[in-house]
C-alpha positions in Angstrom: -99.5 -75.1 191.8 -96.7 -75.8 189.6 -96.4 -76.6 186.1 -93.9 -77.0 183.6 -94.7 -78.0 179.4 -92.1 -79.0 177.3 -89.5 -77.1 178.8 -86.2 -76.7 177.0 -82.8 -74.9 178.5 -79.3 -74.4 176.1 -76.5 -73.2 177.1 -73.5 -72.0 174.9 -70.7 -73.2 175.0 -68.2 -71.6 172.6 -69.7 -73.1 169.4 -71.3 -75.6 170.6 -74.6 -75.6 172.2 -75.1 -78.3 175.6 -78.8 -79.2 176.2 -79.6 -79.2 179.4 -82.9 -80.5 179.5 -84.9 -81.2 176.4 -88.8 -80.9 176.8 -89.3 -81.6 180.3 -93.5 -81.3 181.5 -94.9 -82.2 184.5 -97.0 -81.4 187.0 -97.5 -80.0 191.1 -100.3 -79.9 193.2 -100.7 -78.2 196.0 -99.3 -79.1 199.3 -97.6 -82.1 197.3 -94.0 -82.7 198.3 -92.2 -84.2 195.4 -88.2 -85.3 194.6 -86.1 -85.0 191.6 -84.0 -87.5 191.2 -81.3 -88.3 189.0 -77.4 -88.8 188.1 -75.3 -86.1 187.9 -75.5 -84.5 184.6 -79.4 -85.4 184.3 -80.3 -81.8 184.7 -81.3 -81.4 188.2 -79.8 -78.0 189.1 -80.9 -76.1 185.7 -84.4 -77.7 186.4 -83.9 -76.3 189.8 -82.6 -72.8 188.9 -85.6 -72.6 186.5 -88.6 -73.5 188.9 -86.6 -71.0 191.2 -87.2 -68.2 188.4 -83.4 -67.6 189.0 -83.5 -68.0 184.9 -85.1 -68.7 182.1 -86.1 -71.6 179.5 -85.1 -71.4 176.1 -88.1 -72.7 175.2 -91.1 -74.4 176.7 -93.9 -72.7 179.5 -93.6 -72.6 183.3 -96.6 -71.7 185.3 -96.0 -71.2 189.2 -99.8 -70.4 190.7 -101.3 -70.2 187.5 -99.7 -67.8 186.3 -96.9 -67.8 183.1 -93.7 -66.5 184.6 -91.7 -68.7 181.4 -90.7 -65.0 179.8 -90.5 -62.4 182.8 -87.4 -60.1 182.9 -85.2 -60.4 186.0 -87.0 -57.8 187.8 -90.4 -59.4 187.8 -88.9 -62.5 188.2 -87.0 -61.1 191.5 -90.3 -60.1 193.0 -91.7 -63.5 192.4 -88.6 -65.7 194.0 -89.2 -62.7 196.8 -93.0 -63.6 197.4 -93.8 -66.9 196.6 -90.4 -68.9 196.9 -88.8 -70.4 199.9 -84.6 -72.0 198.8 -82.9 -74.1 201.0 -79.3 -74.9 200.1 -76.8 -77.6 200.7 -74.2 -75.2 201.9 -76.9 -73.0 203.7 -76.0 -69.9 202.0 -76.3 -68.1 205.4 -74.7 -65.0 206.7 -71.5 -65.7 208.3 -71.7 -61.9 210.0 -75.4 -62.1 211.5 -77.1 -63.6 214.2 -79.8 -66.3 213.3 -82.4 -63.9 213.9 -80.8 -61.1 211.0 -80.7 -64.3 208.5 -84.3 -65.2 208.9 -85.1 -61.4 208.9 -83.2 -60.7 205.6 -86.1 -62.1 202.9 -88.3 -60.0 205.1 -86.5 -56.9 204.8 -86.4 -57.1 200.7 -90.6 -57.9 201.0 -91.2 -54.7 202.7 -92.2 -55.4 205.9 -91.8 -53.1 208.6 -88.9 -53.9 211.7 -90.9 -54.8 214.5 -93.1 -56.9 212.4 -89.9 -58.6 210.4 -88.7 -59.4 213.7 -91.8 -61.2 215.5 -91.8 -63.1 211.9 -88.2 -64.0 212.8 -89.2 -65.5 215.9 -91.5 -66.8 215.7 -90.5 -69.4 212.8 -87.4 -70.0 214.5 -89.2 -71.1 217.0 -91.3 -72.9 215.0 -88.1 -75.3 214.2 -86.7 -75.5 217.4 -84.3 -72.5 217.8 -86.2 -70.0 220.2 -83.3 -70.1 222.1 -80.6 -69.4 219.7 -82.1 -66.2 218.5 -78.7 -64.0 218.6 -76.4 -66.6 218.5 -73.6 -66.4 214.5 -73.5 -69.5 212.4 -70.3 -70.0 213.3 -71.5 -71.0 217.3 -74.4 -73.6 215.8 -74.0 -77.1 215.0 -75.2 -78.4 210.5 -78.5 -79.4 211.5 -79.4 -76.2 213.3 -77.6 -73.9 210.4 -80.2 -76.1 207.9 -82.9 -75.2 210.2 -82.0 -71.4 210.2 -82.0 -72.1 206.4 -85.6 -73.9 206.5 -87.1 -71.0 208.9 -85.2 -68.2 206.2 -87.4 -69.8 203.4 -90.3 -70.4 205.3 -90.6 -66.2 207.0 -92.3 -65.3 203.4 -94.6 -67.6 204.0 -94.1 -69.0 200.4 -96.1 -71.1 197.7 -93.4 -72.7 197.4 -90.4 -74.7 198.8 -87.2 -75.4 196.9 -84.9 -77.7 198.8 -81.7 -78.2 196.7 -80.0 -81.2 198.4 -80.8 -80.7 201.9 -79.1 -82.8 203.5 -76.0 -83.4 201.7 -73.7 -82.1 204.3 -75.0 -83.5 207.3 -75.1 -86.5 208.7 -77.6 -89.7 208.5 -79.4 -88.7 212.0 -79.4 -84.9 211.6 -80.6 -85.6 207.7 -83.2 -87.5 209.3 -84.2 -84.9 211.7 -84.3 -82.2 208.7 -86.4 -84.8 206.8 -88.9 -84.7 209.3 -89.0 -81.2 209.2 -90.0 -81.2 206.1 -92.5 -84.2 206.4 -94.5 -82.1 208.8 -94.5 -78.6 206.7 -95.5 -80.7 204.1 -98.6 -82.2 206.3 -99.4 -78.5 207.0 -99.9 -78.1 203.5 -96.4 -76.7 202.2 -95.6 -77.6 198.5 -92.1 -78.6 198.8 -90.1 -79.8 195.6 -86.5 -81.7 196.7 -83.4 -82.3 194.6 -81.8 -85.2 196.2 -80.0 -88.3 194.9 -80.2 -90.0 197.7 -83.3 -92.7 197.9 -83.7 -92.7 201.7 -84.4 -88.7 201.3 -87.0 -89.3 198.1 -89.1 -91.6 200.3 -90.6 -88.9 202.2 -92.5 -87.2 199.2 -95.1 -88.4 197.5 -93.8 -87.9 193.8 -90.6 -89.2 192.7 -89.5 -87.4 189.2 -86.7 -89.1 187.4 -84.1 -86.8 185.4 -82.3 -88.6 182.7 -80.0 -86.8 179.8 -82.6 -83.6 180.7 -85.5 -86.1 180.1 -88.2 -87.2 182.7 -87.4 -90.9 182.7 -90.1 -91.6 184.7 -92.8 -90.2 187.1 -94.2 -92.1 190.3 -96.7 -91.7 192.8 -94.5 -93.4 195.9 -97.0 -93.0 198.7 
């Protein structure tokens, strides 16, 4: 499903070059569910922004469904995130000017699919996570949890390879993080691949792989259930 060798990311800073992460490989199956952990600095959000394909390594290979998108340009790379990837954010990245429905509609829009169909889509995975009834309703009127599930039903209308979850459930509180975690836990058991950056332990627990980012090193890599 997912699979990165010896991956290596630089950035510039003035003179001086900052290594990110320095030869990073592992591996995803698919329908696993796995977190990466690690302190802040450890190289979590550049890992993230890579397996994303929203850049690029400076060295090193990353295969997403076999195939070697390590040295696309940004245009191929666009039509992959648009296809095959599924984000969910921390801060929700919604649109503060549309109803729920329009946000989970958007990705659809960019994959070409036609209105009617974009918005029986829409629907129907809001429903999927509990907001049938909150179809035309603004951001603005919904409580965290159900702006993360608008967020989770956004990333999941593409019908995706693959789920990116970038700290979901950093702004929310212990029960609603729970009931986003379970969420997950069930797309997962429907056969989602879902890869979470989290550094909190009680959110790791619910994948199967826990990844360990040191000084942009794997520090370690577990099997936890």
């Amino acid at each position: 499903m997912l699979k990165v060798e010896n991956l290596t990311k630089v950035y510039q800073n003035g003179k001086i070059n900052v290594k990110a992460l320095n030869g990073v490989s592992f591996t995803i199956k698919k329908g696993e569910m796995a977190a990466i952990m690690g302190p802040s600095g450890s190289g979590k959000s550049t890992l993230m922004h890579l397996l994303g394909c929203l850049d690029r390594p400076t060295s090193g290979r990353y295969y997403l469904d076999g195939n070697d998108v390590s040295d696309l340009q940004d245009d191929r790379l666009a039509a992959i995130r648009n296809k095959h990837i599924g984000f969910v954010f921390q801060q929700f990245n919604l649109l503060s000017r549309a109803s729920i429905l329009h946000n989970v509609e958007t990705p659809l829009i960019y994959a070409g699919i036609n209105k009617k169909r974009r918005l029986e889509i829409a629907r129907r995975t809001l429903e999927n996570v509990g907001l049938g009834n909150r179809l035309h309703h603004y951001p603005n009127e919904i409580s965290g949890g159900q702006r993360q599930r608008v967020a989770i039903a956004r990333a999941l209308a593409v019908n995706p390879s693959l789920i990116l979850a970038d700290e979901p459930t950093g702004n929310l509180d212990t029960k609603t993080g729970e009931d986003i975690m379970q969420i997950f836990h069930t797309l997962n058991k429907q056969g989602h691949t879902i890869v979470l950056v989290t550094h909190e332990e009680n959110i790791a627990r619910y994948a199967q792989r826990k990844i360990m980012l040191v000084d942009g090193e794997v520090r370690s890599d577990e099997v936890v259930a």
